[in-house]
N, C-alpha and C positions, 0 to 999 in steps of 0.2 A: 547426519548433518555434514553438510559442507560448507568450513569455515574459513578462515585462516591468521597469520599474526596480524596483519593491520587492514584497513579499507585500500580496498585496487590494488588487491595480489594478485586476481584473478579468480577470485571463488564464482563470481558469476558468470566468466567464462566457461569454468568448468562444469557449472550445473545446466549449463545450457547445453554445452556438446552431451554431456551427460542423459539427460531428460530427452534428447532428442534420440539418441543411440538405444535409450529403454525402449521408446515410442514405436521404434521402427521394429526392433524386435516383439513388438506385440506385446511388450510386458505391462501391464495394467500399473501408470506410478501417478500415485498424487502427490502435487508439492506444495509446498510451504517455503514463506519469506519471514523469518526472524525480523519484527518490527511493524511499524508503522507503513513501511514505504508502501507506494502505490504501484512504480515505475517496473521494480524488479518483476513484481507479478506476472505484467503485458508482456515480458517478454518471457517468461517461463509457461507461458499460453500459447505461446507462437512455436515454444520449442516442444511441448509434450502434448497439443493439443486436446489438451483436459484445463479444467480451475486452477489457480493457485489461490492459497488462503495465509493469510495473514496469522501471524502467532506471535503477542506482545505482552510481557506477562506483569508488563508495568501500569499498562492502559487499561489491557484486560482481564488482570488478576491470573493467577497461576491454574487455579480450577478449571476458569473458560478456555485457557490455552489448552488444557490436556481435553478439554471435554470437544472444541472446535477441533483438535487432532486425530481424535479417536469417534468421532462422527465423521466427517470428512471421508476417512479410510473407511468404514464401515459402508458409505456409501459406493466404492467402487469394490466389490469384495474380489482377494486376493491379490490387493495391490499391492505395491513397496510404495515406502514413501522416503521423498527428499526433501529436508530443509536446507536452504540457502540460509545462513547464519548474514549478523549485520556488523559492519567493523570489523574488528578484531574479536577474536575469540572470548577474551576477559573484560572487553571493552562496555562502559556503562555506570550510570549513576550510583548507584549503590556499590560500598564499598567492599559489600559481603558477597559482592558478584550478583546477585537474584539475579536482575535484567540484563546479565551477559548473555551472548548466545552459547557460552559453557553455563551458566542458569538454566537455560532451555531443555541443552543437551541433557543434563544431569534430572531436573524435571520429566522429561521422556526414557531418560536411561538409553542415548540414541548412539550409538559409534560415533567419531570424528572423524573425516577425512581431511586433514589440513593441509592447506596449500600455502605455499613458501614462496614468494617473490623472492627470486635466488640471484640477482644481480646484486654484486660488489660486494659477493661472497666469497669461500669455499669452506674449510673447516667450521666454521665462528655458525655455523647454519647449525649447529648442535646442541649448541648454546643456547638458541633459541628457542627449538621444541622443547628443549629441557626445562627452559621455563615456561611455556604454557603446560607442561603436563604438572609442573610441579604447583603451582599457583591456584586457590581456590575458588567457585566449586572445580573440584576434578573429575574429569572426565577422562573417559579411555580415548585415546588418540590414534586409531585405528591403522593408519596410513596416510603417509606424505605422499603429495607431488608438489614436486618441483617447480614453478612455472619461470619466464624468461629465459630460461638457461643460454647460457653464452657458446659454452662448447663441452667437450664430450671430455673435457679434462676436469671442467668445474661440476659437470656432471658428479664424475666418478670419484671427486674429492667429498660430495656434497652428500653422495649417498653412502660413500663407507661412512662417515663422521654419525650419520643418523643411525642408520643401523648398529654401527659400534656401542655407541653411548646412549642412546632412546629406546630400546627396544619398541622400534616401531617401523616396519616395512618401507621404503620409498616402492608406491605404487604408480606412477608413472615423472618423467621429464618434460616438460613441453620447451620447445627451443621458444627463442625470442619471435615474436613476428610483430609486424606494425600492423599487419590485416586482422589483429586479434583484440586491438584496443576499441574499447567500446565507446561510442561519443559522448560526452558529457556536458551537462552547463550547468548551471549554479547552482541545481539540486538534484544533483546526480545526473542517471544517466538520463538521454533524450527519451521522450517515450517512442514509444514502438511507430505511431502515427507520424511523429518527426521524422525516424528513421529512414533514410533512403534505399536502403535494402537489407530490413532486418533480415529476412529468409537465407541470405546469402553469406550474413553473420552468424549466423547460428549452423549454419551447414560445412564453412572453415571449423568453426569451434569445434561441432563434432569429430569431422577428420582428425584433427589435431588430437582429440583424446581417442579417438580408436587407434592415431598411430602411434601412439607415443604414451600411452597408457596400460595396465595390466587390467583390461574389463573383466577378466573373470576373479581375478582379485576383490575389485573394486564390487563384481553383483555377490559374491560373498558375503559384504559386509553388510549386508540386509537381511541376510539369514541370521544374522547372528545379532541384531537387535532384540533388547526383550518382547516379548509379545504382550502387548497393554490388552489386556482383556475389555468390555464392552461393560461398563457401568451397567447397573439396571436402569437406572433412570435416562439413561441415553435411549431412544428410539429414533430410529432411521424410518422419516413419513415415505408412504409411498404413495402420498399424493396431496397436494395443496388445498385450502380450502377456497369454496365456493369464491370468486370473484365479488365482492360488494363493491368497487366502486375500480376506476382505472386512473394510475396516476404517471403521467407524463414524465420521461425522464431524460433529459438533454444527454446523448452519450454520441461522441464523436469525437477527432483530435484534438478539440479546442475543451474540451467535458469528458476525461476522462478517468476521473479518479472516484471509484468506487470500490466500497469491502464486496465482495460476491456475497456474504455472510448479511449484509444490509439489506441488498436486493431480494433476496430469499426471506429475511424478514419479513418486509411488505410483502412476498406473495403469498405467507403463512398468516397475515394478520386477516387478510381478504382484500387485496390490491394486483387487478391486472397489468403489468409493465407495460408501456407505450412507448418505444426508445424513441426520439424526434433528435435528427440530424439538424444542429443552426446554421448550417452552410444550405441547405435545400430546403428545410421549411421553413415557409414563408407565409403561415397561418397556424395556430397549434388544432388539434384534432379536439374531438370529442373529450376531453379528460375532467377531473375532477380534483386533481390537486398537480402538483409538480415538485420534483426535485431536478435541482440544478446543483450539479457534485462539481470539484475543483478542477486543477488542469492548469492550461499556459493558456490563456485567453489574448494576454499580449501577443503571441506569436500570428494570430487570426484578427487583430485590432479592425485590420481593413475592410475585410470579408466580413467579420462579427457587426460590423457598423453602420455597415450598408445594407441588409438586412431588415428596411425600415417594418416590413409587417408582421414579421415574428417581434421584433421589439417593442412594435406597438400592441400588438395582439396578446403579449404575456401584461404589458401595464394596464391593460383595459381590465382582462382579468382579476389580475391581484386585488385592482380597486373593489372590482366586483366581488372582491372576498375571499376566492381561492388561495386552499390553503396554498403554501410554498417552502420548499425548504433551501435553503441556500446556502453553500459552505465554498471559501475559499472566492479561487474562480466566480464560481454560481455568483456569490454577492457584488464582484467587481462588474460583472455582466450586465446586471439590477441598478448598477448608480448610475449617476448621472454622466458621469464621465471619467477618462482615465486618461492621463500622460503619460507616454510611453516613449523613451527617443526621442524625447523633444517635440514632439504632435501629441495633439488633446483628440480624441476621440469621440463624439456622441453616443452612450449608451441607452440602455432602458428607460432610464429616469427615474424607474420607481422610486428610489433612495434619494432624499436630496445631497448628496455624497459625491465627492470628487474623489478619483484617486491617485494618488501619485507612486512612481515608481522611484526608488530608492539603487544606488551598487552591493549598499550592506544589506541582510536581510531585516527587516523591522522585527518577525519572531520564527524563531528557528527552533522548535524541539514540542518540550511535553507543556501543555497546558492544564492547569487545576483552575476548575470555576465554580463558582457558587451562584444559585439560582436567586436573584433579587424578590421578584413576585411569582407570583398564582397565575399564570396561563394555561394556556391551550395546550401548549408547547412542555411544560416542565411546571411543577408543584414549587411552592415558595421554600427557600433553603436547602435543595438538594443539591450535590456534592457529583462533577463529572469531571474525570477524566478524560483528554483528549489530547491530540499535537495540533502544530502549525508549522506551517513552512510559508513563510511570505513574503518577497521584496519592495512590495508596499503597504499603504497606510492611506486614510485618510487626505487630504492635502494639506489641508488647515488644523489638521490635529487633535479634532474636536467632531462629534458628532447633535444632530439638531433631533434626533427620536430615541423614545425607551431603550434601554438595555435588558438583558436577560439577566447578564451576568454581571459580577463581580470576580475582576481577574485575578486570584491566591498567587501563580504562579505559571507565569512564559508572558507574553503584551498582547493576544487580543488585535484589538479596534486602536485604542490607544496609552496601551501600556497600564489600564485602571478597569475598561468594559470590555466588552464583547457580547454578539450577539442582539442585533436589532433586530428590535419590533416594529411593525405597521402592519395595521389588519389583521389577517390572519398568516402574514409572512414572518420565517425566524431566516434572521442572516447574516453568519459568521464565516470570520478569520477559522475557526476549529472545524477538525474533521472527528467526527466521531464515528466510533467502532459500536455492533451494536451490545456486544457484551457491556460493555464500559455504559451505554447507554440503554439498560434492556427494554423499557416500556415505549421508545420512540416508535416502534415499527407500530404498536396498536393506538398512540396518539394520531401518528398522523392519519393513519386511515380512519380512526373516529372523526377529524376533521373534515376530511377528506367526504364523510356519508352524510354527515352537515350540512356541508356545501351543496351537497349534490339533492340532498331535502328542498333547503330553502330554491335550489334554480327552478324544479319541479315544483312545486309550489308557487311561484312568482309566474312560471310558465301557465300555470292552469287559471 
């Protein structure tokens, strides 16, 4: 695992020069992002050009995290694997650490590589490791690097003090540079489709840790992880079942936020994937149901709006019954409209829902919800786990259709529901993972062959 003391030390710098430096050398590495985030992933796909998979042991219970880790690996055989850690190393709700990314660590039994933002340091950097190694759960603390380093005097104050007192290696320095900060805005970093030359960032970062790092240090510490043997119950499919129906799936820079673990769901349930770009189409295809995953839809407000035949061509559908599933983004898409910057926007309509954009975010973390009724979607009083990240809401505060849920804990729709109903449509503020949610992938495709009964049918 690559962690380090707080958020924006550079750990994701470094797993990106990282992952990109295995890659090149041929070495077979799957990685992993500690958490919920969506963003980190896109870019650790661009740097290792393999999956990255999601590992949250809050959402998805500790089980699915080691079972999601050790399938994963099993499918690329004799890979190494990288987790990208989230925050800070000890950082997380629980106060017994579980859902730290030292939680995770200590859960997989996995080395630390921690990285130390070493500006308006020099000795006092000792202090620090000493307490993350000492603080609980513990973890072995494999090897520091350094990053910003100023000069080669705070360097070498920074690395006797760790070595002296940590027994723990400084495995590389990275000097300061400005070409190594990654862009950011409200919820991290840009994603990769924002980026205006992620290729070019990830090709600095690498340099930077081949010059200024101990790589044969550094590929050491993968041998020397425990070796998680293969559950029996774990089986690696070597081939997806039959296609029963095909379900639409909006994915482009305005629609990008999906678990890979989701999508592979529906292909295991019996759902052929249709990916449809909303920037070029301009009619949806043949399909039989739809998901619309989250993203920055505001940033495409103009392009998304103007759009008039995809937007009318998914309302006509829905009416017509196809199922849908909508999370985040996806649901903003669906209403009626969205203010953004001071301009209202025409959207889908389907929702009779306004949305507004807010500076603070309306819900920022983990959500707990409880199932209201008996649907298509979810059985009456079941219990899910999920996050949000949202800087809007409603306009008016209020919604005029069914809810799914009732919100226990984080705000939803509006700080009481979440998740509306119309038709055969669910669409929410929450993103769910499919551990956390395991029977959605074969709901929606039994939907999904419903729909596609009664079209055939109507058709004859």
């Amino acid at each position: 695992m690559i962690s380090a003391s707080w958020k924006s030390a550079g750990k994701t710098t470094v797993s990106l020069g990282l992952l990109r430096l295995l890659a090149e050398k041929g070495l077979p590495v799957v990685s992993f992002k500690k958490g919920p985030d969506y963003i980190d992933p896109m870019w650790h796909r661009v740097a290792s050009g393999g999956e990255c998979y999601n590992l949250d042991s809050w959402m998805m219970g500790e089980a699915a995290c080691r079972d999601t880790f050790v399938q994963a690996c099993a499918r690329k055989p004799g890979s190494v694997a990288l987790i990208e850690g989230n925050h800070g190393l000890h950082d997380g709700m629980d106060m017994a650490g579980s859902d730290s990314s030292a939680g995770l660590a200590a859960l997989l039994d996995a080395p630390v590589l921690l990285v130390i933002d070493s500006r308006r340091m020099n000795r006092g950097v000792a202090a620090q490791v000493l307490g993350l190694q000492a603080m609980p759960p513990k973890v072995r603390i494999a090897g520091v690097i350094l990053n910003h380093v100023a000069t080669a005097r705070q360097e070498s104050k920074q690395r006797e003090a760790i070595e002296t007192f940590c027994d723990a290696p400084v495995l590389g320095a990275i000097p300061a540079d400005s070409s190594l900060i990654l862009p950011e805005r409200h919820l991290g970093l840009v994603t990769v489709g924002e980026a205006s030359d992620a290729e070019a960032f990830i090709r600095v970062a690498a340099g930077q840790v081949e010059r200024h790092c101990d790589l044969s240090a550094i590929r050491r510490l993968f041998d020397e992880a425990t070796l998680l043997p293969l559950p029996e119950a774990v089986e690696v499919p070597s081939s997806k079942k039959e296609a029963m129906v095909k379900i639409g799936v909006f994915r482009d820079a305005a629609f990008c936020f999906y678990y890979p673990d989701n999508l592979d769901a529906l292909r295991e349930a019996g759902a052929e994937l249709v990916f449809i770009d909303t920037f070029k189409t301009t009619a949806l295809p043949e399909i039989d149901g739809l998901y619309l995953g989250g993203g920055f839809p505001e940033s495409f407000f103009r392009e998304l709006s103007a759009n008039a035949g995809l937007l009318r061509d998914v309302r006509e559908r829905i009416e017509a019954g196809m199922p849908a599933w909508a999370e985040c983004g996806g649901l903003i898409w669906l209403c009626r409209s969205a203010t953004w910057e001071g301009k209202q926007w025409p959207l889908a309509g389907v929702l009779p829902v306004d949305i507004a954009y807010q500076r603070k975010p309306a819900g920022c973390g983990y959500l707990e919800l409880e199932s209201r009724s008996e649907t298509g979607w979810f059985p009456a009083g079941e219990r899910l786990r999920a996050h949000e990240f949202h800087y809007s809401k409603p306009a008016d505060g209020g919604v005029e259709l069914a809810c799914q849920f009732d919100v226990a804990r984080g705000f939803g729709l509006t700080g009481r529901e979440d998740g509306l109903l119309y038709r055969n449509l669910f669409a929410s503020y929450a993103h769910f993972h499919v551990a956390a949610n395991p029977h959605w992938a074969e709901r929606f495709v039994e939907l999904a062959v419903q729909f596609k009964g009664r079209e055939r049918a109507a058709r004859a």
